[in-house]
Structures are given as C-alpha cells and as structure tokens.
BAFI-3210 file (N, C-alpha, C; in Angstrom, 3 decimals, decimal comma, padded with zeros to 6 digits):
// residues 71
n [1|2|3|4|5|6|7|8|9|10|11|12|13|14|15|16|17|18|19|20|21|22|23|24|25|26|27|28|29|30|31|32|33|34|35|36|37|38|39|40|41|42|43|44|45|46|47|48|49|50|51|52|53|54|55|56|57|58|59|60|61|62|63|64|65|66|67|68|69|70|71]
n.u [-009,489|-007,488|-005,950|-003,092|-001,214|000,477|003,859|005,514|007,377|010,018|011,007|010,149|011,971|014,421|014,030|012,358|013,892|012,648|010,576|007,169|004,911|001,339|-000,601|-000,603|-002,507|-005,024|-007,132|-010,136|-009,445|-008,227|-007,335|-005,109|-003,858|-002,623|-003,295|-001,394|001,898|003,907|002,474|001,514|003,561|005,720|006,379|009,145|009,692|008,475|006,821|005,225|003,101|002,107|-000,883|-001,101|000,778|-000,426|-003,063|-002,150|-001,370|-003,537|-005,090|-003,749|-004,451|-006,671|-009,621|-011,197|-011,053|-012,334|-012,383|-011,098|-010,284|-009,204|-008,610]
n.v [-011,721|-009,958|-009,264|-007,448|-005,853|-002,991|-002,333|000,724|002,870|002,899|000,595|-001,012|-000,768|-001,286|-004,047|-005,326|-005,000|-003,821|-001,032|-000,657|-000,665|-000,002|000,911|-000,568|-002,159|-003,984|-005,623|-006,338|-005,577|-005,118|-003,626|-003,071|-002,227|-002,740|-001,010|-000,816|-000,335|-001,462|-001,576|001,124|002,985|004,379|007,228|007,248|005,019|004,501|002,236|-000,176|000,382|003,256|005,421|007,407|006,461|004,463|005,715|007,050|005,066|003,943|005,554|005,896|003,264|002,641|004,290|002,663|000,425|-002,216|-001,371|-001,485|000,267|-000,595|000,109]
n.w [-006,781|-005,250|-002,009|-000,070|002,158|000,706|000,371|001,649|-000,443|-000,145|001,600|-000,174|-002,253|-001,009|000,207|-001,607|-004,072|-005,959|-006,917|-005,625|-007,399|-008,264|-010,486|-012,432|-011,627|-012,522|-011,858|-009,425|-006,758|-002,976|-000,659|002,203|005,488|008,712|011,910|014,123|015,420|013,417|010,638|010,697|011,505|014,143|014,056|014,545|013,232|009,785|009,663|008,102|005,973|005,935|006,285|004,794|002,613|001,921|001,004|-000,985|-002,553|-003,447|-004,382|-007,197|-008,888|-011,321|-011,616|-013,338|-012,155|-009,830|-006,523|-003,430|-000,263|003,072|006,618]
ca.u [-009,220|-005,950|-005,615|-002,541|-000,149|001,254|005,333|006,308|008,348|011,638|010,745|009,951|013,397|015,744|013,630|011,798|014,732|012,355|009,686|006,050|003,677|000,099|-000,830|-000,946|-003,486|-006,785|-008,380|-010,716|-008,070|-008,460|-006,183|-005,500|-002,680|-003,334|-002,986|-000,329|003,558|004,769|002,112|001,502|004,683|005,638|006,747|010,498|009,892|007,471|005,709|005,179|002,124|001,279|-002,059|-000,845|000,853|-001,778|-004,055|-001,514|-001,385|-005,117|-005,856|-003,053|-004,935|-007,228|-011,016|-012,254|-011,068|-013,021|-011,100|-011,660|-009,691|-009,100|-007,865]
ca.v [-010,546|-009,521|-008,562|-006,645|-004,517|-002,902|-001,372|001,665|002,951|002,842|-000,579|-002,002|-000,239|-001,880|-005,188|-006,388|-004,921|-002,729|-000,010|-001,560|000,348|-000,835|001,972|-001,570|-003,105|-004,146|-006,900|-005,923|-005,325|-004,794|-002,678|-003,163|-002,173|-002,689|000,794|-000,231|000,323|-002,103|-001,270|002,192|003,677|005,520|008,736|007,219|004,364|005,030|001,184|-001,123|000,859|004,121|006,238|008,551|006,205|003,412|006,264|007,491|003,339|003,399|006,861|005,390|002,365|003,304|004,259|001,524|-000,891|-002,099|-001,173|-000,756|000,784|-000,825|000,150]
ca.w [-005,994|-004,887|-001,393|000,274|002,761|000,381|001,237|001,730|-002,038|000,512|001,683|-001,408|-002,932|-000,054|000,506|-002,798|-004,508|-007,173|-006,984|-005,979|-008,366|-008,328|-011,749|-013,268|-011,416|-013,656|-011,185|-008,303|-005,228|-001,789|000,127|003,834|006,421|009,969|012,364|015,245|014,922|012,656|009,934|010,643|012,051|015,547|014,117|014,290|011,931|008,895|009,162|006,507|005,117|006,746|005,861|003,356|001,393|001,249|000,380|-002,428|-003,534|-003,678|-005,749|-007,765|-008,817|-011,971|-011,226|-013,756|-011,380|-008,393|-005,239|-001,597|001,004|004,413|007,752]
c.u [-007,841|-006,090|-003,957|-002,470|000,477|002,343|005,114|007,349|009,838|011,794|011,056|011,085|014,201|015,667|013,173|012,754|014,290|010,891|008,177|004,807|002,635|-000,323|-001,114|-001,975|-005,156|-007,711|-008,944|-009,240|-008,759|-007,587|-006,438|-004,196|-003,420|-002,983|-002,141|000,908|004,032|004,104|002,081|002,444|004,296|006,356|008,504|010,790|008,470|006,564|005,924|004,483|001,693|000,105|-001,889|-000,426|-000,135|-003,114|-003,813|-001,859|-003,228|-005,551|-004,684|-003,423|-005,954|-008,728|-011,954|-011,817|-011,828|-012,208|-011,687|-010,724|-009,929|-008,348|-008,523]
c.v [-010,678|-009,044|-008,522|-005,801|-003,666|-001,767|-000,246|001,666|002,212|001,450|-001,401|-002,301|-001,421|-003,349|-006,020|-006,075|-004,207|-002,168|-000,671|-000,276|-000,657|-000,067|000,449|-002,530|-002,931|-005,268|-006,355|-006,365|-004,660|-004,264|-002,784|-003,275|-002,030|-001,036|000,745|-000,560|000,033|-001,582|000,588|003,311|004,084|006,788|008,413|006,085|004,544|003,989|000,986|-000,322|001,927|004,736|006,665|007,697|004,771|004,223|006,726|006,626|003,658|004,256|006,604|004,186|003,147|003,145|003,307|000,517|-001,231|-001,973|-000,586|-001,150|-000,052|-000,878|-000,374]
c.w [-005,368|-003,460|-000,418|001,140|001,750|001,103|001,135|000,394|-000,814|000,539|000,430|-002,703|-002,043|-000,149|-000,853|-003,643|-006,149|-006,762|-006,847|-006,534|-009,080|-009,801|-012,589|-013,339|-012,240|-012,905|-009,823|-007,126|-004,050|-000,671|001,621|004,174|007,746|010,613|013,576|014,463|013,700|011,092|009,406|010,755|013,568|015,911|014,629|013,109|011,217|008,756|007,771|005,172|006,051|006,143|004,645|002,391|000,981|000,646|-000,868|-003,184|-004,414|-004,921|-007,252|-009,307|-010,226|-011,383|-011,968|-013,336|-009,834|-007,581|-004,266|-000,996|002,533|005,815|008,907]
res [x|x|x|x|x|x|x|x|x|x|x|x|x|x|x|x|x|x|x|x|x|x|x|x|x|x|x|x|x|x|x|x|x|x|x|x|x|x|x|x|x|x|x|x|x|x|x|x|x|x|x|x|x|x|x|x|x|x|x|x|x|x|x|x|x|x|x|x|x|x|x]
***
C-alpha cells in the first residue's frame, strides 16, 4: 500500500520538477492530507493538498483499484 499527501499540480511543477499524476496507480493507495494551513490552504496560499484537488487525485485514480480517501 502506498500512502500519501499528494502536491498540488503547481507544487509538484516548481518543487518535484514534473507533473504528479496518480492515472497510473494499480496498487491499493491511501490518500490523506491533513485540514490546517499548510495542508489545506488559508485562502492566500493553496496548501500542499487542498480538498478539491485531493478529491480530483482520488477520482483520478482508476475504479479497479482499491482506494480510500482521507481527511
């Protein structure tokens, strides 16, 4: 099992220095960003992993893979 924050696209552009796209993942994964500033944002910075796009990551992810969501 794999678990994960995963970035923010911007993040993952500036900092890992290429695009983090899960579309590849085939092994049970577990998704999890915490919910104060640094993860989530404060509506001036966007956080590591906010809602929407850990929910994008997730529906992302193919349905014949096991996967669960966690905040």
């Amino acid at each position: 099992m794999y678990a994960a924050s995963a970035p923010t696209l911007q993040i993952s552009i500036d900092l890992l220095k290429a695009p983090f796209d899960v579309s590849g993942i085939n092994i049970p994964c577990f998704m999890v960003a915490g919910t104060k500033k640094a993860d989530a944002g404060d509506g001036k910075n966007t956080g590591i992993c906010p809602l929407v796009e850990l929910e994008e990551k997730y529906s992302n992810i193919s349905d014949n893979v096991t996967k669960i969501i966690a905040r």
